[in-house]
C-alpha positions in Angstrom: -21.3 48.8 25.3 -17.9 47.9 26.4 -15.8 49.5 23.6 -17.1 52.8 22.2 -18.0 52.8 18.6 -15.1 55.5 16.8 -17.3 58.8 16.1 -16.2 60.8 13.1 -17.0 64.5 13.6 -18.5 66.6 10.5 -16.8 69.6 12.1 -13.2 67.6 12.1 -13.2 66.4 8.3 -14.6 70.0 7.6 -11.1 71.2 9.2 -9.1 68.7 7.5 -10.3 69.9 3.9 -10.1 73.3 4.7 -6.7 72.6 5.4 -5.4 70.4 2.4 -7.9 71.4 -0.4 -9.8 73.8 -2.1 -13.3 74.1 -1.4 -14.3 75.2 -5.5 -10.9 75.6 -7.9 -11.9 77.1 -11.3 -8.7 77.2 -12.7 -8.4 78.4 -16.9 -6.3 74.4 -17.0 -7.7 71.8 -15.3 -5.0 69.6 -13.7 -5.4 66.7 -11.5 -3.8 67.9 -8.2 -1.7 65.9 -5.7 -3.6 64.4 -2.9 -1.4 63.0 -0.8 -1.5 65.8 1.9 -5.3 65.3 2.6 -5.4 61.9 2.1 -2.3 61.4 4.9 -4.6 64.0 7.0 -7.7 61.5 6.5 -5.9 58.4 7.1 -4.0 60.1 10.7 -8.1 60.9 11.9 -9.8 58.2 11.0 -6.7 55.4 12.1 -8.9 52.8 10.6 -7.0 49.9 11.9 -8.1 51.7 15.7 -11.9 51.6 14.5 -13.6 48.6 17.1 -15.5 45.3 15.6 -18.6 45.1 16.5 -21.3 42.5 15.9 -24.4 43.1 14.2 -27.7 41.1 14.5 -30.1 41.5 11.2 -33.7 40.9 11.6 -35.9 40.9 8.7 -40.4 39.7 8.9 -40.0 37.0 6.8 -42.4 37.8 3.6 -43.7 41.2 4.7 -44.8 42.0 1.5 -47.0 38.9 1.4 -49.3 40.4 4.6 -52.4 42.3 3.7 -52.1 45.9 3.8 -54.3 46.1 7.1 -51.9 43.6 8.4 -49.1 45.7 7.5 -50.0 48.6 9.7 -50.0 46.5 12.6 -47.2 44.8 12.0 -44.4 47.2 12.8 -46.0 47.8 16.2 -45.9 43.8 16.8 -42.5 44.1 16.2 -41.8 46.3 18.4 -43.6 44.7 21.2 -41.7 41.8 20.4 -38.3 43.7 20.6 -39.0 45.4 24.0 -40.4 41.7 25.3 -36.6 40.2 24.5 -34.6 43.3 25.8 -36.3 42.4 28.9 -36.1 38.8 29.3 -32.4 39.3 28.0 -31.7 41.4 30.8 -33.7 39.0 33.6 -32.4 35.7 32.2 -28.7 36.5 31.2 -27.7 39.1 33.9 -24.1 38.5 33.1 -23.9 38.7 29.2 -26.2 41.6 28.9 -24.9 43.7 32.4 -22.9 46.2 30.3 -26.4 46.7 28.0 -28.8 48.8 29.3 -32.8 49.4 27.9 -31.9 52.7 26.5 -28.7 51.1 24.8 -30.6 48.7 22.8 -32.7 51.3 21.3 -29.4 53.3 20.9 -27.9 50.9 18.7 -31.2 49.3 16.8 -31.2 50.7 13.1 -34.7 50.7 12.3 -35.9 49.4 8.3 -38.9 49.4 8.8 -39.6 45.5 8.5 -36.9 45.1 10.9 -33.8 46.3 11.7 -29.9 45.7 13.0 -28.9 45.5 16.4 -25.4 46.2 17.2 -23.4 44.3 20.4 -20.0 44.0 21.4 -19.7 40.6 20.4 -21.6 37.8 18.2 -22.7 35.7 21.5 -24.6 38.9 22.4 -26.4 38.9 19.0 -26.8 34.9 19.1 -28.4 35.0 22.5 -30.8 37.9 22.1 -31.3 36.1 18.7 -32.5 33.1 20.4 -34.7 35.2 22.9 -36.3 36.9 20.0 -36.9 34.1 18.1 -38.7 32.3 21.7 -40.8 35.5 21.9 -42.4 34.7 18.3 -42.9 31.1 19.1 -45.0 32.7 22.1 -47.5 35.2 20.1 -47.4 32.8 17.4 -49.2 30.0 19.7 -51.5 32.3 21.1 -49.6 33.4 24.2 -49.2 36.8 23.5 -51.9 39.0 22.2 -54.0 36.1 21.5 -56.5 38.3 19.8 -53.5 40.3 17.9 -52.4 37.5 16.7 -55.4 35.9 15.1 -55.7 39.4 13.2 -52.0 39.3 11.6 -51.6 35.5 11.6 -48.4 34.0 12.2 -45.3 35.7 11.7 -41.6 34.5 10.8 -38.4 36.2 10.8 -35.3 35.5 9.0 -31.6 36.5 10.4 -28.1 37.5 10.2 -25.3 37.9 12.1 -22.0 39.8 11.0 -18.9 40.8 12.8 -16.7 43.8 11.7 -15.9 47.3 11.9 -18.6 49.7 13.0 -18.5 53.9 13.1 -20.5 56.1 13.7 -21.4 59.4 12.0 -23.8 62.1 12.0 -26.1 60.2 13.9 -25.9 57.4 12.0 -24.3 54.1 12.2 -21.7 52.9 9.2 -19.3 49.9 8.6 -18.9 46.8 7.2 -20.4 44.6 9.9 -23.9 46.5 8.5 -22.9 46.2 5.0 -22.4 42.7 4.8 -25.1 42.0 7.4 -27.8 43.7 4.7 -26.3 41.8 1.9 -26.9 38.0 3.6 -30.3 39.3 4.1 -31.0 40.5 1.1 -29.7 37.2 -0.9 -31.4 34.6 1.4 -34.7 34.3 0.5 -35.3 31.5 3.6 -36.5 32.2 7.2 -32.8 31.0 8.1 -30.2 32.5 10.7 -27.2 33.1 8.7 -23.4 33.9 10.4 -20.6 35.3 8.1 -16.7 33.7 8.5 -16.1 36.2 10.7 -18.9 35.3 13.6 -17.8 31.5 12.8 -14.0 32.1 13.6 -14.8 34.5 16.8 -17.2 31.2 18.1 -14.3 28.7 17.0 -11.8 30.6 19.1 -13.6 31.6 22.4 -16.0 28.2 22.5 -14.4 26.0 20.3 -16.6 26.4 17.6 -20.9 26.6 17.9 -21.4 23.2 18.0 -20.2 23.5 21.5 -22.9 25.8 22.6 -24.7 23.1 24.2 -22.3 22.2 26.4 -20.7 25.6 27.4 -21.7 27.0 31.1 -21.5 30.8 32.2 -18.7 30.0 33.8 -17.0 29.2 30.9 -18.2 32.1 28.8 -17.0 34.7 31.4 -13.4 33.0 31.2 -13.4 34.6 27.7 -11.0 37.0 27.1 -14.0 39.8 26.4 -16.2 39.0 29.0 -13.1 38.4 31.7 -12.1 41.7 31.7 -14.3 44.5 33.2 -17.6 42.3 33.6 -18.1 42.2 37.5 -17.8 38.1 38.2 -20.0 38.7 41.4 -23.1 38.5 39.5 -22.1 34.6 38.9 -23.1 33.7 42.6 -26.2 36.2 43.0 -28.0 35.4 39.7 -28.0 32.1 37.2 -28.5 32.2 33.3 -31.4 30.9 32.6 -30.1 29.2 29.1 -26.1 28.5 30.3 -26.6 26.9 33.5 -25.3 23.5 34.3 -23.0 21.3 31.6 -25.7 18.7 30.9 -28.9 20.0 31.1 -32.4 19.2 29.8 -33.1 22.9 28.8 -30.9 25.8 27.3 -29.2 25.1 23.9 -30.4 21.3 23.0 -28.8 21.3 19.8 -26.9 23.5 17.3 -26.3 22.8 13.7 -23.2 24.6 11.6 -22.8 23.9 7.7 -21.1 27.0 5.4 -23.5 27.3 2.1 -21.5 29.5 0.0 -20.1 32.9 -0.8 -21.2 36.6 -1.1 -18.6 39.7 -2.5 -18.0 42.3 -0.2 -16.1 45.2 -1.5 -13.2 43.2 -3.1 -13.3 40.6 -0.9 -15.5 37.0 -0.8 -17.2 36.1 2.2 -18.0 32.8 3.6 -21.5 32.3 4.7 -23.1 30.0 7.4 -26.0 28.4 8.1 -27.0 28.0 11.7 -29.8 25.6 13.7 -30.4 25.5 16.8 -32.9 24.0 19.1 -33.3 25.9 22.4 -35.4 25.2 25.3 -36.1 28.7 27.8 -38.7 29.7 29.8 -41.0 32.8 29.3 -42.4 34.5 32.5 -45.3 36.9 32.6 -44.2 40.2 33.6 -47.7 41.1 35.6 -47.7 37.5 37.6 -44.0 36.3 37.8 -44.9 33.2 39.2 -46.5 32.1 36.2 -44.1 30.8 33.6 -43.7 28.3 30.7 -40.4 26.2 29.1 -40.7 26.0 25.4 -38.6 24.4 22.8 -37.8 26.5 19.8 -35.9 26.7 16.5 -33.5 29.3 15.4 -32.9 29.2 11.5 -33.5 26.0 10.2 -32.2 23.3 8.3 -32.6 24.4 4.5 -28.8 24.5 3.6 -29.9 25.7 -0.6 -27.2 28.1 -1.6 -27.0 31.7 -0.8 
């Protein structure tokens, strides 16, 4: 990643209270003591305001539950052939978006739950475009492209996602922030196979590509002329290597369509949060790893259309 994700040491904070508190106080009175020494401490360390926004992409098996328990047991390695499939074709087809992403970095920043997980990027285009690979990767095993055999043991399988943008830290070996938290509460209130953005992915679009409606029209030239992408991403990979999905202003594959509507509110904390429903139709092409010559353009659907509440 681009901008390293604030680490808070065990060790520091451990210093800090040693410092400004009192590990145990038995005292004969209890009194409530005055905390404004630790809390300044805490405040100075953690600078808050200093901690980077990140985005995170949610990905949740649509009805897990609903699967057989066989099918189950199975399924988590599915999903992980899935996820390796579009950290791949992620790196081959969008050499410029992903070339600050390595393999091992995806896996760095995936939080695993099991029936899916969050992925966390730099920004929300990183999340929407890996979102849109992963979502042309299912179309593939689902019509019997991938694992043909595989797949006529689990069946078809849907996925349903989110994508947040806000503060992320890290601690103890575990990732923390509000960008997760609200990502996990859009998941958990959809009950749809949708791909849902909070306000904050929708202003970060409207600002750098005048809103997601104008994803079909936008060129990797344009995106690298965003403020994020203009500084430190090496432009000569422009002229040695296309985007597969971002190539020429009208085109007859890449994003066909895309579909914007906000469907309601969720709380967060002590705030409200507006939440979005995205569709979009986009036509890629898949090629086989062992034969690169082979290769197949396919039209897929990310989210859908269902705007019922949140």
């Amino acid at each position: 990643m681009k901008n390293k994700i604030k680490e808070l040491e065990i060790d520091k904070i451990t210093e800090i209270l040693a410092d400004c508190d009192h590990r145990i106080s038995f005292e004969k009175t209890n009194t409530v003591p005055d905390e404004t020494k630790l809390l300044d401490a805490f405040k100075e360390y953690i600078d808050y305001d200093g901690i980077n926004e990140k985005s995170v992409l949610g990905i949740d098996i649509y009805q897990y539950s609903a699967y057989p328990e066989f099918q189950q047991t199975l399924i988590p390695f599915l999903f992980k052939l899935i996820f390796d499939l579009t950290k791949a074709q992620c790196q081959r087809n969008h050499p410029y978006i992903f070339q600050k992403i390595s393999s091992a970095d995806f896996n760095n920043h995936f939080i695993s739950t099991g029936d899916g997980g969050f992925l966390l990027f730099d920004t929300p285009l990183h999340s929407l475009v890996f979102a849109m690979n992963f979502a042309l990767v299912v179309r593939v095993f689902n019509a019997y492209h991938l694992h043909p055999r595989l797949r006529k043991i689990i069946g078809g399988i849907s996925f349903r996602y989110a994508i947040t943008y806000d503060k992320i830290y890290h601690f103890d070996g575990n990732f923390y922030g509000r960008a997760i938290i609200n990502n996990a509460r859009i998941l958990q209130k959809d009950n749809l196979n949708r791909c849902l953005i909070d306000q904050n992915v929708h202003r970060w679009f409207t600002l750098n590509v005048e809103g997601l409606e104008n994803m079909q029209l936008i060129t990797i030239n344009d995106i690298s002329n965003i403020d994020f992408f203009n500084n430190n991403y090496d432009r000569s990979i422009l002229v040695e290597k296309k985007d597969e999905m971002f190539n020429e202003r009208t085109r007859d594959y890449g994003v066909l369509n895309s579909d914007i509507l906000k469907i309601g509110t969720i709380a967060s904390k002590e705030t409200k949060l507006n939440i979005y429903n995205l569709h979009m139709q986009v036509a890629m092409r898949l090629y086989d790893d062992d034969h690169p010559e082979n290769h197949k353009l396919f039209t897929i659907s990310l989210g859908n259309l269902n705007t019922a509440g949140i």
